[in-house]
PyMOL CGO cylinders between C-alpha atoms (Angstrom):
from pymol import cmd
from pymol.cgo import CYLINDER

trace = [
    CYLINDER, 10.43, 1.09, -7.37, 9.17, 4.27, -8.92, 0.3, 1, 1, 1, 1, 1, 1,
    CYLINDER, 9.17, 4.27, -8.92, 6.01, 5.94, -8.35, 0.3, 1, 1, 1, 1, 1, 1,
    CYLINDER, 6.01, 5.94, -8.35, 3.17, 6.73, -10.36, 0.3, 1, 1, 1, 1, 1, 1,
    CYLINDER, 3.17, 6.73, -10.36, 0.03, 9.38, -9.67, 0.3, 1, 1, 1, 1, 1, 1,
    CYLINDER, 0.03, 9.38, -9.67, -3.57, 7.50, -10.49, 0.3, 1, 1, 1, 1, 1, 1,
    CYLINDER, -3.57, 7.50, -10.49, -7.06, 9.97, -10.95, 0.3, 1, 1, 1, 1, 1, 1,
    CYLINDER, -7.06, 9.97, -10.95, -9.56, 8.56, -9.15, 0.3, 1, 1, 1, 1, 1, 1,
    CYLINDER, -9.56, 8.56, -9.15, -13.23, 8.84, -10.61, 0.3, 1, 1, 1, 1, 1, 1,
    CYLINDER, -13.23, 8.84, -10.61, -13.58, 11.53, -8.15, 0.3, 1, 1, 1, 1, 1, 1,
    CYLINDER, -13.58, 11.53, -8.15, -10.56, 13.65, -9.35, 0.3, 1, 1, 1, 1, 1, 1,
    CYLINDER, -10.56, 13.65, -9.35, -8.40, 12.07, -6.51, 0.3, 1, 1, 1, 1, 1, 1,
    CYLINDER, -8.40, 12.07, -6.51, -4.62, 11.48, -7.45, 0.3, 1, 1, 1, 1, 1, 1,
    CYLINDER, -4.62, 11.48, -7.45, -3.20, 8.45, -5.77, 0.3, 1, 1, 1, 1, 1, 1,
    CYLINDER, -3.20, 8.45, -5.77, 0.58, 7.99, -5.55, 0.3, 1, 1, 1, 1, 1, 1,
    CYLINDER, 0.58, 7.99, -5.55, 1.47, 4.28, -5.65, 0.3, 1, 1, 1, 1, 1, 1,
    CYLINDER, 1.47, 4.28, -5.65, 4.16, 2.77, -6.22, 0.3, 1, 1, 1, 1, 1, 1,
    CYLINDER, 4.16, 2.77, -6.22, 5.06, 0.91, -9.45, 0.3, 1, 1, 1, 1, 1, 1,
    CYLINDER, 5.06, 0.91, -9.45, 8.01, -0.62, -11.38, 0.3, 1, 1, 1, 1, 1, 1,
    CYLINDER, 8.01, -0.62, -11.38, 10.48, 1.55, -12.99, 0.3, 1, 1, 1, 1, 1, 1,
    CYLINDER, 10.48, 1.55, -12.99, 8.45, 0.80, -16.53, 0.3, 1, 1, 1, 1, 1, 1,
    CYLINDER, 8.45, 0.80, -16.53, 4.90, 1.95, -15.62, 0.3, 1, 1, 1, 1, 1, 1,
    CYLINDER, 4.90, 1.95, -15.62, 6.28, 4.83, -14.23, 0.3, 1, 1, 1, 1, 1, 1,
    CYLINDER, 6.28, 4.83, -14.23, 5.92, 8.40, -16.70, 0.3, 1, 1, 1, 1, 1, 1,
    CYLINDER, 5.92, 8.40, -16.70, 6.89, 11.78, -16.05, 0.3, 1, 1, 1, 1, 1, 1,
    CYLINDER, 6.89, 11.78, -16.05, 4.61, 14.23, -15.18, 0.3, 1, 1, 1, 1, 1, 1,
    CYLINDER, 4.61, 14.23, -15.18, 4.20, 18.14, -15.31, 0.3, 1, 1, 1, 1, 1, 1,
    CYLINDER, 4.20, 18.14, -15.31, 5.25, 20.37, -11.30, 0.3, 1, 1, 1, 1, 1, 1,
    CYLINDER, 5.25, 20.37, -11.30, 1.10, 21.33, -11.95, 0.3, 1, 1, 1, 1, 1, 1,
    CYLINDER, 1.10, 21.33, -11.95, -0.25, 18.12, -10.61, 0.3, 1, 1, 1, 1, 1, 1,
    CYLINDER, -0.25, 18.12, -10.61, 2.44, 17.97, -7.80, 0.3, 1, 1, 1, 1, 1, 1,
    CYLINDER, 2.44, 17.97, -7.80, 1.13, 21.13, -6.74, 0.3, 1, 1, 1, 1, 1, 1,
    CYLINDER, 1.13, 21.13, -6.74, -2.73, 19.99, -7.33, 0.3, 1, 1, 1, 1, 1, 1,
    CYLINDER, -2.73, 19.99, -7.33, -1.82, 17.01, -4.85, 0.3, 1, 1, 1, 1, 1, 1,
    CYLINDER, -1.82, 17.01, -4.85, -0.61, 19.48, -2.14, 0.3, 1, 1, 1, 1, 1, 1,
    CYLINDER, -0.61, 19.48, -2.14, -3.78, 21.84, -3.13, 0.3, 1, 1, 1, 1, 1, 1,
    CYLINDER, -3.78, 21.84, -3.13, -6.11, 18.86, -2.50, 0.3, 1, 1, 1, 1, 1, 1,
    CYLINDER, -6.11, 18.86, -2.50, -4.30, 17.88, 0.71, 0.3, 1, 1, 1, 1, 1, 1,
    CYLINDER, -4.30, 17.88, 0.71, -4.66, 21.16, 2.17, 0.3, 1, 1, 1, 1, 1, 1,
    CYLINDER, -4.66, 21.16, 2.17, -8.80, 20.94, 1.54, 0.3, 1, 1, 1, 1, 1, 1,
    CYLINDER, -8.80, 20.94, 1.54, -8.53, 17.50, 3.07, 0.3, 1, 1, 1, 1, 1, 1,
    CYLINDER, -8.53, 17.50, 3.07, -6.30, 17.73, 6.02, 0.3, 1, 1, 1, 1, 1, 1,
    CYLINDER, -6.30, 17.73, 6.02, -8.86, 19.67, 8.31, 0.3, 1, 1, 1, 1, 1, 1,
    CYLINDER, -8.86, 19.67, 8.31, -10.83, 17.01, 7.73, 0.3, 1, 1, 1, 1, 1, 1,
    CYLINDER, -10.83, 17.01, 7.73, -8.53, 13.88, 8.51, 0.3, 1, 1, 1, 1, 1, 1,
    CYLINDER, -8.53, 13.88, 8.51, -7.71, 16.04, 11.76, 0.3, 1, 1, 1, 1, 1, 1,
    CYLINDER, -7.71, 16.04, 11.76, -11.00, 16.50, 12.61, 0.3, 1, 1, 1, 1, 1, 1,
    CYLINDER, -11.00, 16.50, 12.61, -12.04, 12.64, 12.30, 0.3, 1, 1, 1, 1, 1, 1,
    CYLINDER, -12.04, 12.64, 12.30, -8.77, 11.51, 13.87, 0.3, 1, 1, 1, 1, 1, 1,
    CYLINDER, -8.77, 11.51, 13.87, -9.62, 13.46, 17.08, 0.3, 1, 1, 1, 1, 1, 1,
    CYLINDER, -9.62, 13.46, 17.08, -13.05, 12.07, 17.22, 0.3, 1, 1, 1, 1, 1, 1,
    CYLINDER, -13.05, 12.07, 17.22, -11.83, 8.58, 16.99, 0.3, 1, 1, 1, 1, 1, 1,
    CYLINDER, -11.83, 8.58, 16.99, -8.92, 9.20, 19.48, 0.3, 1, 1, 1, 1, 1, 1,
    CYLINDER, -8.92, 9.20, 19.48, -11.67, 10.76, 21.76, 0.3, 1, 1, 1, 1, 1, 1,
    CYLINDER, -11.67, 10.76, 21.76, -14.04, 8.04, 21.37, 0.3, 1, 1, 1, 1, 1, 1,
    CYLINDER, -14.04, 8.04, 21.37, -11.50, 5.66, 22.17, 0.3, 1, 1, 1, 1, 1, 1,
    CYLINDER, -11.50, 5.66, 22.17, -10.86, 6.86, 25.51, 0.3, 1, 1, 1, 1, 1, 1,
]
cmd.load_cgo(trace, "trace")
């Protein structure tokens, strides 16, 4: 299996994976927009992952 970035509506890239003829080179520029976009996020999933550990307690 290869795999293959999808845009969201929201400007989201989603990496799933596909077979070997859907899948299409792309440009190191929207590799490095993933990681961007996962740095702005990943506060975030930290921050809601503590409050569910927390409330599970």
């Amino acid at each position: 299996m290869a795999t293959k970035l999808i845009e969201l509506e929201n400007g989201f890239l989603l990496k799933a994976e596909v077979p070997e003829y859907e899948a299409q080179p792309i440009s190191t520029n929207v590799i490095k927009g993933v990681k961007s976009a996962f740095a702005k996020v990943k506060p975030i999933l930290i921050s809601i992952s503590r409050s569910i550990a927390e409330a599970g307690q």
